[in-house]
N, C-alpha and C positions, 0 to 999 in steps of 0.2 A: 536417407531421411533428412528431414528442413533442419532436426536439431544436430546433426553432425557436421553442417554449415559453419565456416567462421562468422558468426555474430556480432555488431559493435553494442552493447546491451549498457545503458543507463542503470546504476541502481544509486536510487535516493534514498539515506537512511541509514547508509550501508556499515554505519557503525553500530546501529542498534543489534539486538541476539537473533531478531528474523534475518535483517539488512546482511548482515555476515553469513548464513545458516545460506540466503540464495547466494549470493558473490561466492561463496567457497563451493556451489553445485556448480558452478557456470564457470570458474575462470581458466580451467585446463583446456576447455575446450573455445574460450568466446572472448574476447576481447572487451576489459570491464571499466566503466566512466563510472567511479563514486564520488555521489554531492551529498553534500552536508552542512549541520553547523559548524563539526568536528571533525577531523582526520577521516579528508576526504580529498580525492583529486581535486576536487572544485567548492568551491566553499557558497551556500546560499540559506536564504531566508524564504522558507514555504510561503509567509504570512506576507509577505512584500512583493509583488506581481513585477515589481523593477530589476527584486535581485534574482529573481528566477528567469528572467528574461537575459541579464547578463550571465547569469548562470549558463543557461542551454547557449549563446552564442556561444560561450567559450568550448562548450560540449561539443556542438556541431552537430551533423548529422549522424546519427544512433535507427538501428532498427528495430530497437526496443526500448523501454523507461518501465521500470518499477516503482513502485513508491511504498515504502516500506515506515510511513513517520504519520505522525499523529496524535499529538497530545491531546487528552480531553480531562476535565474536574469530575472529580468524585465526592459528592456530597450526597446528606440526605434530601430528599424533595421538599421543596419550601426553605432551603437553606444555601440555596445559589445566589450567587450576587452577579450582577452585571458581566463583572469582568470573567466570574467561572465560566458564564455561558459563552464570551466571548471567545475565550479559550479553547474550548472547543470546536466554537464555529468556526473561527480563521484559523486554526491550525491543521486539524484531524479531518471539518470538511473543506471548507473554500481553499483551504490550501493545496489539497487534494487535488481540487475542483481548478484550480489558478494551472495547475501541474501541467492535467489535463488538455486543458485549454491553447497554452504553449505551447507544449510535449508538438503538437502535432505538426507545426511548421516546424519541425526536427527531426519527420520521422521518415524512413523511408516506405516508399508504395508499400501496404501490405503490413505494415509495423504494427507494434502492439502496446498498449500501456495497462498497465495491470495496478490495480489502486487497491486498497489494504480498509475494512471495515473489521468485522470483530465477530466472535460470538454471543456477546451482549445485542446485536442488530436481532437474532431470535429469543434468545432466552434472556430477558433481563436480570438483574443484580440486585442487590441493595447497594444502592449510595450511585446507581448505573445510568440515573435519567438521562444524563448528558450524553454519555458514551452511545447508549441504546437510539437516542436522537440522530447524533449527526453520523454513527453508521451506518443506520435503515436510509438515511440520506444520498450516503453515497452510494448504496447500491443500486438504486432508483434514479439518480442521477446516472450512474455508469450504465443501466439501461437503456433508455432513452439519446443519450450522447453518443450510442454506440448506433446508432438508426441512421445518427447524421455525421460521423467522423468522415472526412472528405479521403479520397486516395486507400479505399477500402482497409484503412487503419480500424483495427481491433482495442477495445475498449471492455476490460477485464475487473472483477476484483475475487481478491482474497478475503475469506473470511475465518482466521484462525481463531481455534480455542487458545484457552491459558497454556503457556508454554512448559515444559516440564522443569527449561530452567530458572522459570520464572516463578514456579508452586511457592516456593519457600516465603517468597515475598507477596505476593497474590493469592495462591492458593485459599486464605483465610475467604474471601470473598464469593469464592466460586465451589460453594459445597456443593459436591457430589458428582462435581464434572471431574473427567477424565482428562487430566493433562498429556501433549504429544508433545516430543522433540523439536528444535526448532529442523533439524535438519527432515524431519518429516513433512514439516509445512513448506519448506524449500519447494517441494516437491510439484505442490500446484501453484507457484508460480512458471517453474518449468511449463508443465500444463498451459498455461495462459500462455507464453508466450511462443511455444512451439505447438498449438492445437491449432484448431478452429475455430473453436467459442467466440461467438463476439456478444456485449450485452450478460454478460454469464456471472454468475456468484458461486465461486467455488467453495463450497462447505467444507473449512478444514478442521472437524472434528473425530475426534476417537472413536473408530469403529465406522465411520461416513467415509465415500470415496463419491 
């Protein structure tokens, strides 16, 4: 099978409770590039299209990238300021979207890049406009981008619920959802990069497969 292959897999984020939850699925068997702000093989900035460009040189060629980052403002509607929505946009999408874009003059024939929206992209929130925004974004971007990825590169996202280790501190927000482990969400990124799917929104919700 393609996922018993040694792999050179990109994970971006790789500090955060998903970023770790995939690296800890993948690293016995796959060869693993962590970028970041923080304690990371390689050190880069999402929102700066220069530092992720020296970022991936330093990387090199990878037959995969995930992207596991994404900050977005959580306020009520009609209580965003400028810079909340910015926040969102250049970080969670265009950052995303910059990833992308790069990613793929680093990718081997056939590679795959797997990008991260949310479960707010169907079910919205209170205080979620922004989140709800620039996820439906990118999955609709990762559609479309995935029609035109050159060198039949695969173009993927995830879309997890609230994390279970995350309830204590989020949970307040997300009544009545079902929180899963991070190491369950692991799971379709696995998917993404060792399937088929291209263009695909992986629903990573409790009780969804």
């Amino acid at each position: 099978p393609i996922g018993d292959k040694n792999m050179k897999i990109a994970v971006i984020g790789a500090s955060g409770t998903i970023g770790k939850a995939v690296v800890e699925s993948l690293k016995n068997e796959h060869t693993i590039v962590t970028l970041g702000t923080s304690q990371s093989d390689i050190q880069l900035d999402i929102t700066d299209r220069e530092s992720i460009r020296e970022a991936f040189a330093k990387m090199g060629q990878v037959d995969a990238i995930v992207s596991a980052v994404g900050a977005v403002s959580f306020k009520p509607f009609g209580e965003y300021t400028e810079d909340d929505w910015n926040l969102s946009l250049q970080h969670k999408l265009m950052g995303q979207i910059r990833i992308a874009e790069e990613g793929t003059q680093y990718l081997s024939s056939g590679g795959s890049i797997t990008l991260t929206s949310g479960i707010t992209s169907d079910f919205p929130i209170h205080y979620g406009t922004s989140a709800t925004t620039v996820g439906g974004a990118i999955e609709f971007f990762a559609k479309s981008a995935a029609l035109e990825a050159p060198n039949g590169i695969r173009i993927n996202v995830v879309s997890p619920t609230v994390l279970t280790e995350s309830a204590a501190v989020y949970g307040q927000y997300f009544p009545g959802f079902l929180s899963i482990p991070a190491a369950q969400v692991a799971t379709y990124y696995q998917r993404s990069i060792f399937g088929l799917e291209n263009g695909h929104i992986f629903k990573c919700f409790a009780g969804n497969s």
